[in-house]
C-alpha positions as CSV (number, residue, x, y, z in Angstrom):
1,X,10.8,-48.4,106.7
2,X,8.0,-47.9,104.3
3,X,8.1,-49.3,100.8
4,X,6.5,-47.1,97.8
5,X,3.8,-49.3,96.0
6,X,2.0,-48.4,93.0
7,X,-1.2,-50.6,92.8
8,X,-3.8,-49.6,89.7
9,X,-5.9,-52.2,87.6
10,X,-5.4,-51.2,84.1
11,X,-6.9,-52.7,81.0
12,X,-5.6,-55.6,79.0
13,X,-4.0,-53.1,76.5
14,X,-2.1,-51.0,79.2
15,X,-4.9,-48.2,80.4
16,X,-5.9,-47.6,84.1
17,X,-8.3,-44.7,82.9
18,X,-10.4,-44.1,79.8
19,X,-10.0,-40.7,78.2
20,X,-9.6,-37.6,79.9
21,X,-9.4,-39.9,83.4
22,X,-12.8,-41.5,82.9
23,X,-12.9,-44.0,85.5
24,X,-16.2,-45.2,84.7
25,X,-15.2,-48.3,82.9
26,X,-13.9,-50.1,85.8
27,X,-17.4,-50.2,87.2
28,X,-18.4,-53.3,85.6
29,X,-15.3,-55.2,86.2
30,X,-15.5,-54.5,90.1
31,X,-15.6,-57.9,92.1
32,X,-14.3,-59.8,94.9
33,X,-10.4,-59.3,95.4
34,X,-9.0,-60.4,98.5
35,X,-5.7,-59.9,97.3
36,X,-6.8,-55.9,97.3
37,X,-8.5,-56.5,100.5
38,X,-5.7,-57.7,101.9
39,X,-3.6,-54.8,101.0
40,X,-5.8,-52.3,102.7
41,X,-4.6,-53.5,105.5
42,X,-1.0,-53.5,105.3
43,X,-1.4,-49.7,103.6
44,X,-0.1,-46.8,105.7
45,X,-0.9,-43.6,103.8
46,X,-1.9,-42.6,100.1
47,X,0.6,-40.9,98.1
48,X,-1.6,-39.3,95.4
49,X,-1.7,-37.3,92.0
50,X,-3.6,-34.2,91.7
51,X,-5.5,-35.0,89.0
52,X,-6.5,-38.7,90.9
53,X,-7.2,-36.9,93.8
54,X,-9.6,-34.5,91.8
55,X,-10.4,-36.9,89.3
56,X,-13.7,-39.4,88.5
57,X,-14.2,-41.9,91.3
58,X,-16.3,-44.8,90.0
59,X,-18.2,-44.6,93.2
60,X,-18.4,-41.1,93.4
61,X,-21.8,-40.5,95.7
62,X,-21.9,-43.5,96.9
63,X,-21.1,-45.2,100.3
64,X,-18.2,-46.8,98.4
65,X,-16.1,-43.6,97.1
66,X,-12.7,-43.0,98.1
67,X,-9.8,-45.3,98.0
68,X,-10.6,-49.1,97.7
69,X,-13.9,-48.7,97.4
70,X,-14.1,-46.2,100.6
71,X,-13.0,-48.9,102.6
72,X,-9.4,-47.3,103.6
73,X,-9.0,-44.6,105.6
74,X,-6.0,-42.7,106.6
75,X,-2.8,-40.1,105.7
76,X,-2.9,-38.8,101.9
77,X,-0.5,-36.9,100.4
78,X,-1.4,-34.6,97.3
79,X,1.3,-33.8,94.8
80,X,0.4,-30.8,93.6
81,X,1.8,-28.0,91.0
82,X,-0.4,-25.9,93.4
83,X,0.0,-26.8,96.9
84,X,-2.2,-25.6,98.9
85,X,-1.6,-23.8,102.7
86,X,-4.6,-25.2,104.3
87,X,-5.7,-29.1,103.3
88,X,-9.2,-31.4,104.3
89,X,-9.3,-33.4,106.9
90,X,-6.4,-36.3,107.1
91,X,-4.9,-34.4,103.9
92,X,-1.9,-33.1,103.0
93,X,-0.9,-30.9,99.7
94,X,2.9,-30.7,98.9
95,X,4.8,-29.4,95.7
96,X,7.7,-31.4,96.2
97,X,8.0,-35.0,95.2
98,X,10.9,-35.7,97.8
99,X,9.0,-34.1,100.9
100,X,5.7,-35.8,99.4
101,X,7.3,-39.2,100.0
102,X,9.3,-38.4,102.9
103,X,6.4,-37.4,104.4
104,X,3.8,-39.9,103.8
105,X,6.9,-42.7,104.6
106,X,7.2,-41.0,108.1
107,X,3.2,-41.6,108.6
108,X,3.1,-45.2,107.0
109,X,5.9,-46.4,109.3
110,X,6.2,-49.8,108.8
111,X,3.6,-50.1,106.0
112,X,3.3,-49.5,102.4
113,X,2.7,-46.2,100.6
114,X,0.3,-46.8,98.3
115,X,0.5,-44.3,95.2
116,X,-2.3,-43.4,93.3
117,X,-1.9,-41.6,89.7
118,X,0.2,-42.5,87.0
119,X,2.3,-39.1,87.0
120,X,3.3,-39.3,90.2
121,X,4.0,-43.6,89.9
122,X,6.3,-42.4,87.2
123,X,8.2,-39.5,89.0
124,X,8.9,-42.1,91.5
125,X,10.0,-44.8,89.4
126,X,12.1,-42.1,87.1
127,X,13.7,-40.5,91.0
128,X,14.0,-43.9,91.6
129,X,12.0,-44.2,94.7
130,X,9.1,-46.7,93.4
131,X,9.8,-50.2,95.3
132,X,6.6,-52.2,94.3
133,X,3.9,-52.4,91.5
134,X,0.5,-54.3,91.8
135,X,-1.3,-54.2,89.0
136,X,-4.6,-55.9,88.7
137,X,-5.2,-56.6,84.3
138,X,-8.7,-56.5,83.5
139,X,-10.3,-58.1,80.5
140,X,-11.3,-55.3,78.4
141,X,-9.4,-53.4,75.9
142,X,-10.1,-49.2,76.3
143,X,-8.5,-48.3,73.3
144,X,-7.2,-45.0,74.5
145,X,-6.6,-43.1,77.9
146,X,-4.4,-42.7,80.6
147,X,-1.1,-45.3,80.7
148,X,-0.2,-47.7,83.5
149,X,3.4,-45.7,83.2
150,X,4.1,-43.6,80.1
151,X,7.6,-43.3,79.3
152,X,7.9,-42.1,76.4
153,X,11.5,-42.1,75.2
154,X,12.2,-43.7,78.3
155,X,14.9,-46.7,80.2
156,X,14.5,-49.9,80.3
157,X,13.2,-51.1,83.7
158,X,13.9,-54.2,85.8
159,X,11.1,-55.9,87.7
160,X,11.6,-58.8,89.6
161,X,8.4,-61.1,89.8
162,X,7.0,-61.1,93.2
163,X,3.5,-63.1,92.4
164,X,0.7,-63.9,90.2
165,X,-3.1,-63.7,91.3
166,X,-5.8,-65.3,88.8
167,X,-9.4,-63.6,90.1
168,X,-12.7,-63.9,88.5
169,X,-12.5,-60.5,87.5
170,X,-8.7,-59.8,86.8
171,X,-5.2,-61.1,86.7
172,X,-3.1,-59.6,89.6
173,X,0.5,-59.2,89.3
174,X,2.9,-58.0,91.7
175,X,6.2,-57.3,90.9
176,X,9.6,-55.8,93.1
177,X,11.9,-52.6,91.1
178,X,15.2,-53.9,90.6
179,X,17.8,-51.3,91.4
């Protein structure tokens, strides 16, 4: 069965997006990562945000937008206030967090759903569905924007530690939800 992984890399002081979503600060911290090429591989369908989905792709217009740099290709999943009845190409939209991950489990099969978007990392991890987080910690400090997982007011959660990766460009860290 298909485990729920949230992978983002997120900025030494706990940001995977600038302000209003800006993206555009990863740019210059992009590099080799075979532990991310790796994972492309063993990735079964997107489970994605709304606002991610919509949002600022640092390789937007370039042969490299989309997911891992445009080099994944497959199911995605919207979760969406606003589902749509009709979707692009390889796309679904649902309004239900449940039947979002159902659904995208059924068309990973074996392999991981990869989540995109913090609001819908943490409706996993709060419905306690979330299995895995990869998080790759950048050297920079943003300062202000979008949390890894903002919980504000929230529990105290386990994670087991799965495995550390020291890159040229990050720190990767891979950790299992306890349960």
């Amino acid at each position: 069965m298909a485990k729920l992984l949230y992978s983002a890399s997120m900025s030494l002081d706990g940001f995977i997006a600038g302000p209003g979503g800006d993206m555009s600060w990863l740019t210059g911290h992009l590099g080799p990562n075979p532990i991310a090429d790796e994972l492309i591989g063993q990735i079964g369908a997107l489970l994605i945000g709304n606002r991610t989905y919509r949002g600022d792709d640092p390789n937007r217009g370039t042969d490299k937008e989309g997911a891992f740099g445009g080099r994944w290709s497959g199911p995605q999943f919207v979760l969406s206030h606003h589902a749509r009845h009709t979707s692009a190409p390889g796309v679904v939209f649902l309004d239900d967090l449940h039947a979002a991950v159902a659904e995208a489990k059924a068309a990973a099969g074996e392999r991981y759903v990869n989540i995109l978007g913090a609001s819908v990392a943490r409706q996993c991890l709060q419905a306690g569905l979330l299995d895995e987080i990869l998080v790759f910690i950048v050297p920079t400090l943003l300062g202000d924007g979008v949390r890894l997982l903002d919980q504000p007011g929230g529990v105290d959660v386990l994670l087991e530690h799965l495995s550390v990766h020291p890159l040229p460009h990050a720190t990767g860290l891979w950790f299992g939800v306890r349960r």
